[in-house]
N, C-alpha and C positions, 0 to 999 in steps of 0.2 A: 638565457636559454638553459633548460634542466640540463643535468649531466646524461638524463638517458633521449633527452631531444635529439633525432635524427635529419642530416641533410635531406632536399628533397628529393624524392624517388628521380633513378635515373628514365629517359627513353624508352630503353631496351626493359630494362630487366627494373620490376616494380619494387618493392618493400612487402615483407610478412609479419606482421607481428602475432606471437603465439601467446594470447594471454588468456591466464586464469580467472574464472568468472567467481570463483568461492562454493562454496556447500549451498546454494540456497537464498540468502538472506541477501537482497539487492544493497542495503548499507555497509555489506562487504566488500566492495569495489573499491579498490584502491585507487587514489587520484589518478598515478599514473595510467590504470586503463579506460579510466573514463577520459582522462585524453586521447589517448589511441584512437577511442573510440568514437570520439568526436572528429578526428582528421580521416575516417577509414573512406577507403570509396568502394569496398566491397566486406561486407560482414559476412564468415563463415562460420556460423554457430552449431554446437550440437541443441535437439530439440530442448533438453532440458533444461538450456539456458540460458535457450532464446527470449524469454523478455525479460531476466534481466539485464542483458547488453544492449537489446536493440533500443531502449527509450532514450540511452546516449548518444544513440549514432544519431548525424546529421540527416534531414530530411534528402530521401529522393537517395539515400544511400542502396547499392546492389545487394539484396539478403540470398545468401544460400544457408537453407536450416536442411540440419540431419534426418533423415527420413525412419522417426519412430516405430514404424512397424517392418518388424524384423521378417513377414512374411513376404517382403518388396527386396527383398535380398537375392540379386543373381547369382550372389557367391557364397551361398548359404555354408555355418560352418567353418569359415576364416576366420569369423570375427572381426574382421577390418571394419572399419565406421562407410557408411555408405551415405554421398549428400544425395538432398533433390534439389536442383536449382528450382527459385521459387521466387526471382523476380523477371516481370515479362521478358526484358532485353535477351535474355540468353537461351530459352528454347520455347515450342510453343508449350499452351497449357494443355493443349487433348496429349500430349508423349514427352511429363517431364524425364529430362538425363538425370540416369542415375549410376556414378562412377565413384571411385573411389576417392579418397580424402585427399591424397596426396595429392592425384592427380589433377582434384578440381581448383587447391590451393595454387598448384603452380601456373594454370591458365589462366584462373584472377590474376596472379603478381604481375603477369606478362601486359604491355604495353604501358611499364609506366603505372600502376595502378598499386594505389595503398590495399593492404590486405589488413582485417584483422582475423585471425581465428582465433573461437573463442572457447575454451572447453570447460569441464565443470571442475572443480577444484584449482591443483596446480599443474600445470603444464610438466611438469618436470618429475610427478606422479603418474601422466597420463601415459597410458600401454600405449597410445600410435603418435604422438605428437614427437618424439622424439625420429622416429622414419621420417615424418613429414619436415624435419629441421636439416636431416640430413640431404633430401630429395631438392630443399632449397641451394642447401652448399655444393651440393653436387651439381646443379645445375647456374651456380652465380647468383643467388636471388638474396639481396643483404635481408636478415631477418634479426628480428632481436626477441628476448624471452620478458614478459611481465608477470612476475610470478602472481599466486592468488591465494586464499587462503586455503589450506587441502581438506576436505573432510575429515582426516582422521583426527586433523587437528580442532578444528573449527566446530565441528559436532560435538564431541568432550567438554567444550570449551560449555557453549550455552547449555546441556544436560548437567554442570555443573557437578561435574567430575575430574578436578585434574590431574594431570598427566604425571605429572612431581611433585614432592614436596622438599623440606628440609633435609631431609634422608640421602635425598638425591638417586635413588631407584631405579635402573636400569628402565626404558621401554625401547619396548618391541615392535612395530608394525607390520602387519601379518594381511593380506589378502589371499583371501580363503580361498578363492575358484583358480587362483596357477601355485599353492602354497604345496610345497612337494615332500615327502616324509620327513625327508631331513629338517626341514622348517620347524615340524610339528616337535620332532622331538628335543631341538635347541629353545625353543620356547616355551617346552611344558617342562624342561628341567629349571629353569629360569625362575627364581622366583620375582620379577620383576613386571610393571605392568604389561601387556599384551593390548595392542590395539587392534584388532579386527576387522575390515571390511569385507561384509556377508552380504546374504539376502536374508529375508524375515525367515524364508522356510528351511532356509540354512543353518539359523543360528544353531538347533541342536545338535548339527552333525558339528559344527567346528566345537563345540564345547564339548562333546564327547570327544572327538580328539585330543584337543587338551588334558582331558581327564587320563585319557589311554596313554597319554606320557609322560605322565606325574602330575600333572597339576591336582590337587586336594579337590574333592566334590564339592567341600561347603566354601571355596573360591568365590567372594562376592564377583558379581556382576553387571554391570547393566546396558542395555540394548535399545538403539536410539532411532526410530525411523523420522523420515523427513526434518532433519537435522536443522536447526538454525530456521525455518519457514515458521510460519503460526499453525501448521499441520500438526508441527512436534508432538511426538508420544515417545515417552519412557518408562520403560518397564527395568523392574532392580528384581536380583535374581541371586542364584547361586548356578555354579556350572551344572548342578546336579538336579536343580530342579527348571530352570529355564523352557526346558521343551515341556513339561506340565506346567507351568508356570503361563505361556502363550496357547494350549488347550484348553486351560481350564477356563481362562478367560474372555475365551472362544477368538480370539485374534486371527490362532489358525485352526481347522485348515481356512483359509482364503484367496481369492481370484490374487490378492494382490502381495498374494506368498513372493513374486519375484521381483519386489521392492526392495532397493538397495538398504543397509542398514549400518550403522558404528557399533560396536560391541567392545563394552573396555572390562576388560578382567586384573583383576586384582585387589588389594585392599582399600584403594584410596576411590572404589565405586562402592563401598558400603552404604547402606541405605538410612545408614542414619546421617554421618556424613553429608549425602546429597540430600536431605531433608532440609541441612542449614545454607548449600552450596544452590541450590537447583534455586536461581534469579531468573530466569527467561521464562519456564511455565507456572511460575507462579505469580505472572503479575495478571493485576486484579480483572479483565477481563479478555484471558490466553483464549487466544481461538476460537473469540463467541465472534460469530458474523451481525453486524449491526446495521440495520438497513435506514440511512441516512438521507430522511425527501427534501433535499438536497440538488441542485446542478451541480457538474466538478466546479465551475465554476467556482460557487458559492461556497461548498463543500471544502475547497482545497485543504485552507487550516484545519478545520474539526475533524478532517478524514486524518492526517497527519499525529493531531493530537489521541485520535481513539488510537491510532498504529502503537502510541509510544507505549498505552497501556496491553500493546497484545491483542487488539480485537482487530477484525477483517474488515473495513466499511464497504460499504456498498450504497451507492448514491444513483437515487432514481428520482429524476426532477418530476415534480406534483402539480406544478406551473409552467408555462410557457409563456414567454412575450411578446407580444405583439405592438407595432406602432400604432398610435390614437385613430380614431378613425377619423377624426378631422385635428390635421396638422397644422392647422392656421393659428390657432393660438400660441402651438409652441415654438411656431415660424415668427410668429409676433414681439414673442418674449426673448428668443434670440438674440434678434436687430435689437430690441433694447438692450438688452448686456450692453452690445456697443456704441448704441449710443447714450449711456450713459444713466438708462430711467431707474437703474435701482443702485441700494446703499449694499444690500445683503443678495446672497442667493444661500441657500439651506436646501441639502441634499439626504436625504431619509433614508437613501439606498444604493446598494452598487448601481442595479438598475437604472436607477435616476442618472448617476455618472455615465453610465454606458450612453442615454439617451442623447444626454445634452452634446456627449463627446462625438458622437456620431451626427450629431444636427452639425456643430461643428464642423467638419470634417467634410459635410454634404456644401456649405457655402465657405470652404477653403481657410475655415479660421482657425488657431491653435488656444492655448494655453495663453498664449499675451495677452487675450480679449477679457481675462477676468482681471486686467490691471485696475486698479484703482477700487475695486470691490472685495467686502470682506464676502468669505466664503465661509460657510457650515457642515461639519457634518456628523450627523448622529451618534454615529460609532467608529473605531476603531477598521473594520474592513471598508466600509464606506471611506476613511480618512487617506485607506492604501492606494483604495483606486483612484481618487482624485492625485495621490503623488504619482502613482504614474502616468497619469496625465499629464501631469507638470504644473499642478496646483498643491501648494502647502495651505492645508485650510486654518483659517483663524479661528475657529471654536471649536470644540470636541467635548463632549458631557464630561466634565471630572468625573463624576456618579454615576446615575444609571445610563445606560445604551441606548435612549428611546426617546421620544417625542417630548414627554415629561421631564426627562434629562437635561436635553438641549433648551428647554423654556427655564429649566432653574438656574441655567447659565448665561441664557441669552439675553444681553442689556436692556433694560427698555430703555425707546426713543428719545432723543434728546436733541429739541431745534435748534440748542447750540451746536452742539458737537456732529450733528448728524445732518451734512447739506440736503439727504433723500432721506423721503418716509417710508422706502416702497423696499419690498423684501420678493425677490421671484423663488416661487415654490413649487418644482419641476416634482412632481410623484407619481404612483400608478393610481388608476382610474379608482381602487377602490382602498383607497388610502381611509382613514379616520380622521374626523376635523378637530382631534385635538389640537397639536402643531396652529393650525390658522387661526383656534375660537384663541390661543394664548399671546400668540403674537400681538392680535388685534387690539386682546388685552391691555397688553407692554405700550401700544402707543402706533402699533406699526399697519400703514397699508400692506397688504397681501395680495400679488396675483397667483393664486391658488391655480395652478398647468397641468395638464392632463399632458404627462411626459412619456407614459409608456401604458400599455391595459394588459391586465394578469389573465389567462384564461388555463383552462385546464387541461395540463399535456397530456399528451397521447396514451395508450395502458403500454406497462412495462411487456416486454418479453412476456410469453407463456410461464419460462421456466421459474423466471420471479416472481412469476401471481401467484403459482401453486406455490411456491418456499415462503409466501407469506401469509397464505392463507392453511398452508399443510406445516406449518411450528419448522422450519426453514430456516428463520433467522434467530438469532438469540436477545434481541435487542432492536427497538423503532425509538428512533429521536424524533418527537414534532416539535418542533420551532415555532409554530401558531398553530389558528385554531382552522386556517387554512390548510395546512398540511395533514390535518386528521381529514379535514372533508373531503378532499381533494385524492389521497390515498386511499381510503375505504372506496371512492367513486373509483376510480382505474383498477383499483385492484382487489379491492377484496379488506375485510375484518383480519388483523394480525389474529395469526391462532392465539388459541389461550392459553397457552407457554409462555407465550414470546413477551418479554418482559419492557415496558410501557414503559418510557421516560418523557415527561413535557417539562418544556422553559417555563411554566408559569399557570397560576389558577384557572384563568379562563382559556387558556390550551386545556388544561386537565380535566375542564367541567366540559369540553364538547369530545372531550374522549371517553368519555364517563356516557356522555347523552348517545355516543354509537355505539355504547355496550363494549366496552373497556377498559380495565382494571388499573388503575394508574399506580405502578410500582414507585417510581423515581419523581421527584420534582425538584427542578434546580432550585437553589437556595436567594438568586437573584433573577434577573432574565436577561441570559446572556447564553448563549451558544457554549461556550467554553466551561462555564459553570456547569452544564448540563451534562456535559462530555465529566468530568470531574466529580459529579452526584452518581452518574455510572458508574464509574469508575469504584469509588468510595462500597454503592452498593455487592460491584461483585467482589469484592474484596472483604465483606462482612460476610457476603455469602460464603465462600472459600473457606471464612475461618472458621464458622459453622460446620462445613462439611469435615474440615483436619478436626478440630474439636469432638465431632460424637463418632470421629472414627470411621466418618464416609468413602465413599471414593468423589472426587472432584468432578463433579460433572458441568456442563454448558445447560442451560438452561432448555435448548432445544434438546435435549438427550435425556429428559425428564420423561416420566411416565404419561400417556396420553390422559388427560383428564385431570391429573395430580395439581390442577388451579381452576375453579372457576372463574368466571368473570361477574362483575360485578352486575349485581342485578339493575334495572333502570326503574321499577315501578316505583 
């Protein structure tokens, strides 16, 4: 048991935990809260950070989120955090309650019930969380503190400005909206860092402040919205010119002037400095939205691997699956597995495992039934889903990922070694016969099975069509030559911004034949490679733009027209 592992909640009086969610960035969770967060039976989140905690909590967990709109405020003017309860059990939905924090935390804790509250930063920075610790004690409620990471810290960190060095330099942390004269003028005598918490339309008044108490005008600076998320923007400054600095560049004025901000003053935010330090917005495709035709499914790894370079995925499946329309053959090929008619089975796709594992499962069979049969599968995701299955497959392409791959590996027949000639080949309806003309080759019968049939999903949301047809996304991965057809049909031509990546020639040549421009092409055809040739691309681009002196843009932020597409005649 951890040292911060707690007995279980009594009866009477339930458990609190007050834990910090971080700045933003869900890989900031600290193990400890993602345990919490998995034992909670009631989640009390503020809105801003509710989906980072809630994707830990256990299914069918109680959510109370913060009620964002400050105009639903009975107690307008306090400032106290006010929830909505917003899971059915606890009020109707025509008249959510809406009470105070304290109040709503200690009626969760009550009957025995895990609480978690979860706020943004750390608990132990946050203006009400410490009442609400006390309202526990005072009332017997055992609670414990999971600290988080704080924004003033955690913000600094990824804008790539830190707080210390060698020197060793006094800092400061200063929040601007309760920072009282006295504050201003211990920290503008100070020549030591100053860390900030403002809002964007703020930033000039506290940097004039500082200024009004010594701090020198040409005090480097710089000024950090949506801290740690892939929203991140920084702007590097001096005290003196910062509020021209966010005019000129037209930032402000704007609606979303009352976005929270980090603001670090001093010398160790010079802009040259952060030119070699700033690692988070500079990697090679920061905050390009990439729309991925994809299922999550399918998508999980490559949406993960686009995350590690900075981009946003976005996964809108192109296909849907549906069972054969006549299941008799693959009800046929089934019973053979068990009894015994084939040497191999060769699997081309998760799909394919999905199918078989669900025929499976429909006549009570598991994973033992593939005893004494070697097993295939073409790729590495394909090789995952058969392990959780509870099948280790016996071949996997050393080489390529593909049908070609697995024939350059796969034995041919041999009437000594090989008591069965027959190989079951479970695929979708519009599979390729390369796979069966190769085997056949090798020596081997084939029952070629119509295991699953691909037809074409539904269209995305409204708001997705237009962002893909109105330069929306920064970036479309096609994986076949299905995914361009299949996409243009639901949804519409990627604008001619949107920067065109395909796994391979004959993806490239039917995105060519719909009238678009093929930027990227993977160097093999593999999904990861593809993600990887992005990657490489916007990071040639990037160097480009710091090279003649640009400002860094995302490709959808390009001028309208500024690429055509590739002509078809």
């Amino acid at each position: 048991m951890s040292p911060t592992t707690l007995p279980a909640a009594g009866p009477e009086h339930g458990h609190v935990t007050f834990l910090g969610a971080g700045p933003g960035d869900p890989g900031l969770l600290t193990l400890r809260a993602v345990e919490a967060l998995g034992n909670a039976d009631v989640l009390v989140a503020e809105h801003e950070v509710l989906d980072v905690v809630r994707v830990h909590a256990r299914s069918g967990v109680a959510v109370v989120e913060t009620d964002s709109d400050p105009s639903s405020d009975p107690h307008p003017g306090t400032g106290a955090p006010q929830l909505t309860v917003v899971d059915g059990s606890s009020t109707t939905a025509a008249a959510p309650a809406v009470r105070d924090a304290a109040h709503l935390v200690m009626e969760a804790a009550r009957g025995g019930r895990r609480v978690v509250r979860a706020v943004s930063g750390d608990p132990g920075l946050d203006a009400y969380a410490a009442e609400e610790m006390l309202a526990c004690a005072a009332a017997g409620v055992p609670f414990e503190v999971v600290p988080g990471v704080a924004a003033a810290v955690g913000v600094p960190a990824y804008a790539g400005v830190p707080l210390r060095d060698a020197q060793g330099a006094d800092v400061r942390f200063v929040d601007a909206r309760t920072a009282s004269d006295r504050c201003w003028t211990e920290v503008g005598a100070s020549d030591g860092t100053v860390v900030v918490s403002t809002t964007l339309d703020s930033v000039g008044a506290a940097a004039g402040e500082l200024v009004a108490a010594g701090r020198k005008p040409d005090t480097p600076l710089t000024v950090t919205v949506a801290g740690t998320t892939t929203r991140q923007r920084t702007w590097t400054a001096t005290l003196g010119t910062i509020a021209q600095l966010l005019k000129q560049t037209k930032v402000l004025p704007s609606p979303d002037g009352g976005r929270p901000v980090i603001a670090v003053v001093g010398e160790r935010s010079a802009a040259a400095q952060r030119e070699q330090l700033s690692w988070f917005e500079s990697k090679p495709l920061f905050g390009w939205r990439v729309l991925v035709p994809r299922t999550k499914e399918q998508a999980a790894s490559l949406s993960d691997q686009l995350r590690s370079y900075g981009a946003v995925p976005h996964e809108v499946p192109t296909i849907a699956v549906e069972p054969p329309r006549t299941p008799q053959q693959m009800e046929r090929a089934v019973k053979g597995l068990v009894t015994g008619r084939y040497e191999w089975i060769a699997f081309t796709s998760v799909n394919a495992v999905k199918a078989v594992r669900e025929k499976f499962e429909e006549y009570g069979l598991d994973a033992r039934a593939f005893a004494g049969i070697k097993v295939a599968a073409v790729g590495e995701q394909t090789a995952k889903a058969l392990v959780a299955f509870g099948v280790k497959p016996d071949l996997v392409p050393s080489g390529e990922q593909s049908a070609a791959g697995l024939l350059e590996d796969w034995p041919p027949y041999d009437p000594v070694f090989d008591p069965i000639d027959r190989v079951f080949l479970p695929r979708a309806d519009i599979a390729t016969e390369t796979l069966v003309a190769g085997l056949i080759e090798l020596g081997w019968e084939v029952d070629d099975v119509t295991a699953y049939r691909t037809v074409r999903a539904s269209p995305p949301p409204a708001e997705t069509r237009e962002a893909i047809k109105g330069g929306g996304f920064d970036a479309v991965l096609f994986t076949s030559s299905s995914t361009v057809r299949n996409l243009v049909g639901i949804a519409g031509k990627p604008h001619n911004v949107t920067v065109i990546a395909c796994i391979g020639p004959a993806t490239a040549k039917t995105a060519e034949e719909h009238g678009l421009r093929v930027d990227v092409m993977a160097p093999e055809p593999s999904v990861h490679k593809l993600a990887e040739a992005l990657a490489d691309f916007g990071l040639k681009r990037r160097a480009a733009a710091v090279e003649a002196g640009d400002p860094v843009t995302r490709p959808s932020e390009r001028r309208p027209g500024a690429r055509r597409r590739r002509s078809t005649t």
